[in-house]
C-alpha positions in Angstrom: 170.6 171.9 169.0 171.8 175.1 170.0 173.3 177.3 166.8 174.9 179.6 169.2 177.0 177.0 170.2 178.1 175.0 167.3 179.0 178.8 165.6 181.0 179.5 168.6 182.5 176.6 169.8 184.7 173.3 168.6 184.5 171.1 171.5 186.4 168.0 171.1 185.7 165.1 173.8 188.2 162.6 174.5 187.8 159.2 175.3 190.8 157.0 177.2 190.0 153.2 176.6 192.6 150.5 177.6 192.8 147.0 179.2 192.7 146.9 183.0 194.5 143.7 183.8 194.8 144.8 187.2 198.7 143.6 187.1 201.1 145.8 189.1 203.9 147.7 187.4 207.2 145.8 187.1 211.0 146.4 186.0 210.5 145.0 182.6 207.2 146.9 181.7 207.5 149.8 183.7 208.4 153.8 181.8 211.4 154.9 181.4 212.4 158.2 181.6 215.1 160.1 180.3 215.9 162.3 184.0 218.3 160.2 185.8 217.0 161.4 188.5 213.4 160.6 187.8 214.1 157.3 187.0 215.9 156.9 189.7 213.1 157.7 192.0 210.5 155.3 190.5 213.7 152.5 190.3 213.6 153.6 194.2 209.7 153.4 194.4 209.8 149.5 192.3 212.3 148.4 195.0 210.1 149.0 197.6 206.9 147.9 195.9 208.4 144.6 195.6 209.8 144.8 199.1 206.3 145.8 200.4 203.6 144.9 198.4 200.9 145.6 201.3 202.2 149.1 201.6 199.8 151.4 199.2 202.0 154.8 200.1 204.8 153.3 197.6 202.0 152.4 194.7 200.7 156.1 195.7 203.9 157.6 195.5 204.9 156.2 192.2 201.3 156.5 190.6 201.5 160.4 191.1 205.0 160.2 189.6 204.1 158.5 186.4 200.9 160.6 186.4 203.0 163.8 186.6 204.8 163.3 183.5 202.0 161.9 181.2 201.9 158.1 181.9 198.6 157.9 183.5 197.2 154.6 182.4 200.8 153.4 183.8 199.3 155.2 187.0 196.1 153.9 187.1 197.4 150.4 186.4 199.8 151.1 190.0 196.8 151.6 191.9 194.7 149.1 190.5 197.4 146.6 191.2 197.1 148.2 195.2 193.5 147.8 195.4 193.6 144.1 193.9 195.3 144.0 197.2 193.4 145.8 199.8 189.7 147.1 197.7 188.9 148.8 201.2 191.8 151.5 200.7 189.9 154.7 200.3 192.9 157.0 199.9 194.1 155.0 196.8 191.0 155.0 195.4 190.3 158.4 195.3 193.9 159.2 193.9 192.7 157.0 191.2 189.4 159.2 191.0 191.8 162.6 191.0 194.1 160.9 187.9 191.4 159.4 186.2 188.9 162.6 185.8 192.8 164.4 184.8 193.0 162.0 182.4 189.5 163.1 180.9 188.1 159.5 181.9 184.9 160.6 184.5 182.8 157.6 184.2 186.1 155.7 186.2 186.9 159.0 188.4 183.0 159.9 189.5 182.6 155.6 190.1 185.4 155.9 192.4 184.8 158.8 194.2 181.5 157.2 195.1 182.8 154.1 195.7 185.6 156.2 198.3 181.8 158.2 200.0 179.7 155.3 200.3 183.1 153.4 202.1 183.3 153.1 206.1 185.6 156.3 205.7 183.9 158.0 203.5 182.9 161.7 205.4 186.4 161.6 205.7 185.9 162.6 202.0 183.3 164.6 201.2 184.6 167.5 201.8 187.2 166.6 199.5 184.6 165.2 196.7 181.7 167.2 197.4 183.2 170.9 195.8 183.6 168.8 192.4 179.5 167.9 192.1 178.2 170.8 194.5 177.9 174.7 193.2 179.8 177.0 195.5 176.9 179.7 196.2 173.4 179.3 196.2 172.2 178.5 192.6 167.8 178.7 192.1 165.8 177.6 188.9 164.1 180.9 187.9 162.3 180.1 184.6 162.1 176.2 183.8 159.6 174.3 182.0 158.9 171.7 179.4 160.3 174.0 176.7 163.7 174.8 176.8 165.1 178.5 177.6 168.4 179.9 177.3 169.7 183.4 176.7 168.6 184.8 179.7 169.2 188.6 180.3 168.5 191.2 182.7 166.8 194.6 182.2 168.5 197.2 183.2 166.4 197.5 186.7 167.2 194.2 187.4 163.3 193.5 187.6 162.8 191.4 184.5 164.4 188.9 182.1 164.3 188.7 178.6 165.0 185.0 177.0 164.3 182.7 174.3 162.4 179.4 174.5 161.3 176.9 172.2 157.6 175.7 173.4 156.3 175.1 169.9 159.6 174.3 168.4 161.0 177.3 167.1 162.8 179.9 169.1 160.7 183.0 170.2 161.2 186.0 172.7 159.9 185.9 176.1 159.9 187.9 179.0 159.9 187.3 182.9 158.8 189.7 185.6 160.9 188.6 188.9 158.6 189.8 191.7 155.2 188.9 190.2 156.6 185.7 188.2 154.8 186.2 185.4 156.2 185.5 182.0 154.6 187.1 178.8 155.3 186.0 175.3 157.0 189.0 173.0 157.8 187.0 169.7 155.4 184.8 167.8 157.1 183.5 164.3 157.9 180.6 162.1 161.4 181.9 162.6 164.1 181.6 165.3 164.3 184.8 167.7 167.0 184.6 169.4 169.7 186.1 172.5 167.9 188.9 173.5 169.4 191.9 175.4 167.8 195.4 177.1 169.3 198.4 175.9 170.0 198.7 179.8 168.8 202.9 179.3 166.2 202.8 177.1 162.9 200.8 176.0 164.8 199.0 173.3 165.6 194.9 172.9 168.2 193.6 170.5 168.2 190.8 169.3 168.9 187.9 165.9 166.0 186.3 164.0 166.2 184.6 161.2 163.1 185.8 159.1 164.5 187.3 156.1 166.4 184.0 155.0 163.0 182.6 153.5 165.1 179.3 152.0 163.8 175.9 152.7 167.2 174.8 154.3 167.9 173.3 157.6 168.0 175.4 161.2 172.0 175.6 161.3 172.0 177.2 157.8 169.7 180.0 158.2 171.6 183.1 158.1 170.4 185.6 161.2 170.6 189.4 161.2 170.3 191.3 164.7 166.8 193.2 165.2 165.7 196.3 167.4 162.7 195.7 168.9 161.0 199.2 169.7 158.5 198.7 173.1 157.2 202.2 173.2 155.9 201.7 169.4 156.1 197.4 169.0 158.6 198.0 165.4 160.8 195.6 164.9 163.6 196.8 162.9 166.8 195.3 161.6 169.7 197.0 161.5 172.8 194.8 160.1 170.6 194.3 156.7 173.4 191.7 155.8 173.3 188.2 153.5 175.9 187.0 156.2 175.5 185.7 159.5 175.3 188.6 162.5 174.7 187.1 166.1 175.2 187.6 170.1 174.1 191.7 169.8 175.6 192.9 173.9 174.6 196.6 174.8 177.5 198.6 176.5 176.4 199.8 179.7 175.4 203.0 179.0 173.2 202.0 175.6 175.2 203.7 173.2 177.1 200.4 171.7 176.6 197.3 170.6 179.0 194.5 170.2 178.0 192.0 168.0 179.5 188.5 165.7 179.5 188.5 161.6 180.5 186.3 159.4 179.9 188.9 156.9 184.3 189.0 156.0 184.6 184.6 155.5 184.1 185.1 151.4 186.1 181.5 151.7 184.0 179.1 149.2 183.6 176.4 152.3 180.7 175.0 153.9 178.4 177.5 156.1 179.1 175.4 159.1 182.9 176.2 158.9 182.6 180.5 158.4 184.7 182.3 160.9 182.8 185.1 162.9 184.9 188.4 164.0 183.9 190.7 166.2 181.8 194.1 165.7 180.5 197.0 167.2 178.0 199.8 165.8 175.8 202.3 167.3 173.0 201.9 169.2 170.7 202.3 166.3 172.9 200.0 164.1 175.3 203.1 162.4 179.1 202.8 161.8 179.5 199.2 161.9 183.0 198.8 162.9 185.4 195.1 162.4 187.8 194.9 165.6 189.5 191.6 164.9 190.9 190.8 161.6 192.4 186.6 161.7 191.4 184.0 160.3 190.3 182.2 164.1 186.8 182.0 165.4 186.0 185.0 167.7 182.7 185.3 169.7 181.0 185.9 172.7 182.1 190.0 172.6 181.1 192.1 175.8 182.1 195.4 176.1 183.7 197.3 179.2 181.7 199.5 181.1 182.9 203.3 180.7 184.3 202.7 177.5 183.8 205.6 175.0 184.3 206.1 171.3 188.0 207.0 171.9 188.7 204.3 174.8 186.6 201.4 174.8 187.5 197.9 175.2 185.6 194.6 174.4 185.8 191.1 176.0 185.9 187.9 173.5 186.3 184.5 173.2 188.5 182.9 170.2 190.3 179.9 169.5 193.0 181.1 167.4 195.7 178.9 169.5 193.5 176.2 169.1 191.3 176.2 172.0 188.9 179.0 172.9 190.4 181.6 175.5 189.1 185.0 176.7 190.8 188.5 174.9 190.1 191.7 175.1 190.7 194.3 172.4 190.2 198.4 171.6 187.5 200.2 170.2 190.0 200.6 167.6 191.0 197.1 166.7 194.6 198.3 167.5 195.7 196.1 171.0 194.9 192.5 171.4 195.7 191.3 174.8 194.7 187.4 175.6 193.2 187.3 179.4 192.9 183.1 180.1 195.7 181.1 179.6 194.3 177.4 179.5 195.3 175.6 176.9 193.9 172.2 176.8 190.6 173.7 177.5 188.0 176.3 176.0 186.9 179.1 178.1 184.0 180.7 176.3 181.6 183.9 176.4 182.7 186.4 179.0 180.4 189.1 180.7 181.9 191.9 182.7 180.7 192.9 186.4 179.1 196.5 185.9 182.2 197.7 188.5 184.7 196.3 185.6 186.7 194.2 188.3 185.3 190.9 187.7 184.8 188.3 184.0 182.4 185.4 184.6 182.5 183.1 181.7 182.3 179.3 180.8 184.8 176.8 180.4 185.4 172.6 180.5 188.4 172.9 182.2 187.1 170.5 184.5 185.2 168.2 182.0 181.8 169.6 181.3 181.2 173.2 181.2 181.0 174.7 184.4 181.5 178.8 185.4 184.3 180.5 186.4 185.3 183.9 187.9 188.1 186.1 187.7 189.4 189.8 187.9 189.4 191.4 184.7 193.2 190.7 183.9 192.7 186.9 184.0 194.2 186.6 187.6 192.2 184.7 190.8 190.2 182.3 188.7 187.6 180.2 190.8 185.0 177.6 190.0 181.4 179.0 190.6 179.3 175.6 189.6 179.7 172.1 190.0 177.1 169.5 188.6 176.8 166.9 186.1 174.9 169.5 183.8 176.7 171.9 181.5 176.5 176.1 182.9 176.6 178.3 180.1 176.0 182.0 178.7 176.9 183.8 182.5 175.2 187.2 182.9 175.5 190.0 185.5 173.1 191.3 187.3 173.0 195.2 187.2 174.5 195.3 191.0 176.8 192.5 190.8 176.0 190.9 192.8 173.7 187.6 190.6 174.5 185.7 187.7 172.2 184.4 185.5 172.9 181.2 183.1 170.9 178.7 181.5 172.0 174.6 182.1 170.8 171.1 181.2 171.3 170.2 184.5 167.7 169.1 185.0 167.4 167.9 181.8 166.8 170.2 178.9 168.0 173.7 179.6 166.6 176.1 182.2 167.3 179.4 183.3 169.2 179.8 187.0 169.8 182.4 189.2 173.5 182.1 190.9 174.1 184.9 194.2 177.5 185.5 195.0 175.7 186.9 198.5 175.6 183.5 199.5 177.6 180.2 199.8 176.0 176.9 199.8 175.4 175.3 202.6 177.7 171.9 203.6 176.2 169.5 201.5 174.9 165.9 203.0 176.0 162.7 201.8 173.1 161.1 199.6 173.2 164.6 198.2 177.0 164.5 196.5 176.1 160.9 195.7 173.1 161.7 194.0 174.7 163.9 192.0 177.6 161.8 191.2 174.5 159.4 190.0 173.2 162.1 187.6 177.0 162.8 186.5 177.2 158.9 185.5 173.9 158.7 183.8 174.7 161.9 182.1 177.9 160.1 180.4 
């Protein structure tokens, strides 16, 4: 549904099926494994399996071995074989949750974890299970309706939000006063207006639309250029005036940039869905549009550093040019690529930058769906920020630092939310975590 993220991401989801005979692991059918060692351990591990089948810390034991080096259906079949045994062991279940959701399998990890909560043992647990369904801090629905909204971002006061929403089916620009709650409608078009940002110094929003590509062709196809929108004098202006594809416009912090994604450099004869976007920046008024990234990998999501200047500037991006998407950063000058994340069986997508420059909040499914993460600007001290059965995307600072604001499906089509860093969440009750673990199975 969402251009933005079929342009910017390739997000594969895999499926583990097998049959669950529930038979233990023997000699004959168990791994081998090249370490003598190793295999001398799980030989070890058999032996007392056999010896003591009522004891679940061998099945444990040897489970977290097989899991460990990439047999984890061998793993799970251990610990089913325990709990054909004893179905009441709540410890073995929940290391089945733990290798199952590594495993990528979360309708058989979130089943057991509830399973484990709703046991005679289970608040031994939820302190355990509750951080993987419950958000860290305080997170509030700020603008939610029927429609859906996304893009959220702040003015440069903080006092208002700037979004797009689709409430009569294309996308159009919207904006949200925070103490009086009232929302006021700034775009009215056939065409799709789209990721809106405050020049955070001046009375300007930039933004995509697609209404020069006047071809009868399908939403994903239409090519968007990135528009000023003038509020002193209500001119809309565009000012990449390109047949390509120009998307995500991000305002430096002092107004004078803007960072933004073409297409404009794919001349590859290939289907439009398949162009690779680098990244750009220009003048505030759309001048000297500059290519930093020059490969033939998907980049995206560009933010740029506070302070930087025309001779030393830096911009945050996301590419998957190793094969998933991780965070870079690169000059003003195109010059110095450094990569930042370092994950790669997963995609971590879209950075923003604190205004201090410390701290990158971005996306990533890491943990199965996409949730947000934080870290210090050089990739170290990564920590989960949200955790729900929805997917968290497009993370924005606040002007003090101190709020992010995302839009997530997590109540059903996507809302913007308000995430304060101020404040924790409170300890989470029971029939809360299960509830969610509800919405995360229905969600599947």
């Amino acid at each position: 549904m969402f251009k933005n993220f079929i342009k910017i991401l390739a997000i594969g989801v895999l499926f583990f099926t097998w049959s669950c005979s529930g038979s233990r692991s023997g000699e004959e059918s168990a791994p081998q494994f090249a370490n003598e060692e190793m295999q001398n351990r799980v030989d070890d591990l058999l032996d007392k399996i056999n010896d003591n089948p009522n004891n679940p810390e061998y099945r444990r034991q040897l489970a977290e071995i097989y899991a460990d080096n990439g047999q984890g259906i061998e793993a799970l079949k251990t610990l089913e074989a325990g709990l054909a045994i004893d179905p009441n062991d709540s410890e073995t279940k929940f290391l089945y949750g733990q290798i199952a959701e590594k495993m990528g399998d979360n309708r058989r990890a979130f089943t057991a974890y509830k399973e484990v909560l709703q046991s005679s043992t289970g608040n031994d647990y939820l302190d355990r299970i509750a951080p993987k369904f419950v958000d860290a801090f305080a997170v509030t629905k700020v603008i939610g309706t029927s429609a859906n909204e996304a893009f959220g971002s702040f003015s440069g006061d903080g006092e208002k939000i700037v979004f797009q929403a689709d409430p009569d089916g294309n996308w159009d620009l919207f904006e949200y006063t925070i103490s009086t709650q009232e929302t006021v409608q700034l775009t009215s078009t056939p065409a799709h207006e789209e990721t809106p940002v405050y020049n955070p110094k001046s009375n300007f929003i930039a933004y995509t639309s697609t209404v020069e590509d006047h071809r009868n062709v399908d939403y994903d196809m239409l090519v968007r250029n990135i528009f000023l929108f003038d509020r002193d004098n209500n001119r809309h202006t565009n000012i990449t005036l390109n047949s390509s594809d120009d998307w995500r416009p991000k305002y430096s912090s002092n107004g004078e940039f803007i960072s933004f994604v073409s297409e404009r450099d794919d001349l590859r004869d290939v289907d439009f869905s398949q162009l690779k976007g680098e990244i750009y920046i220009m003048e505030k008024d759309g001048r000297f549009q500059l290519r930093l990234t020059k490969n033939d990998a998907q980049d995206g999501g560009a933010t740029i550093m506070p302070g930087s200047t025309e001779e030393n500037g830096t911009v945050y991006f996301d590419s998957d040019r190793n094969g998933k998407f991780e965070i870079f950063k690169i000059d003003f000058h195109g010059k110095e690529t450094t990569q930042v994340t370092f994950n790669p069986n997963s995609n971590d997508v879209s950075p923003d930058i604190s205004p201090s420059g410390d701290k990158v909040v971005f996306f990533s499914d890491r943990d199965g769906n996409y949730e947000l993460y934080l870290m210090n600007s050089d990739g170290s001290a990564q920590m989960r920020l949200t955790s729900n059965p929805g997917d968290d995307l497009n993370p924005i600072f606040s002007p003090d630092g101190t709020k992010i604001l995302f839009h997530s499906n997590r109540s059903g089509n996507f809302d913007i939310y308000l995430l304060d860093l101020n404040t924790q969440s409170s300890a989470p009750e029971m029939f809360e975590v299960i509830a969610n673990i509800d919405q995360a199975l229905q969600a599947l």
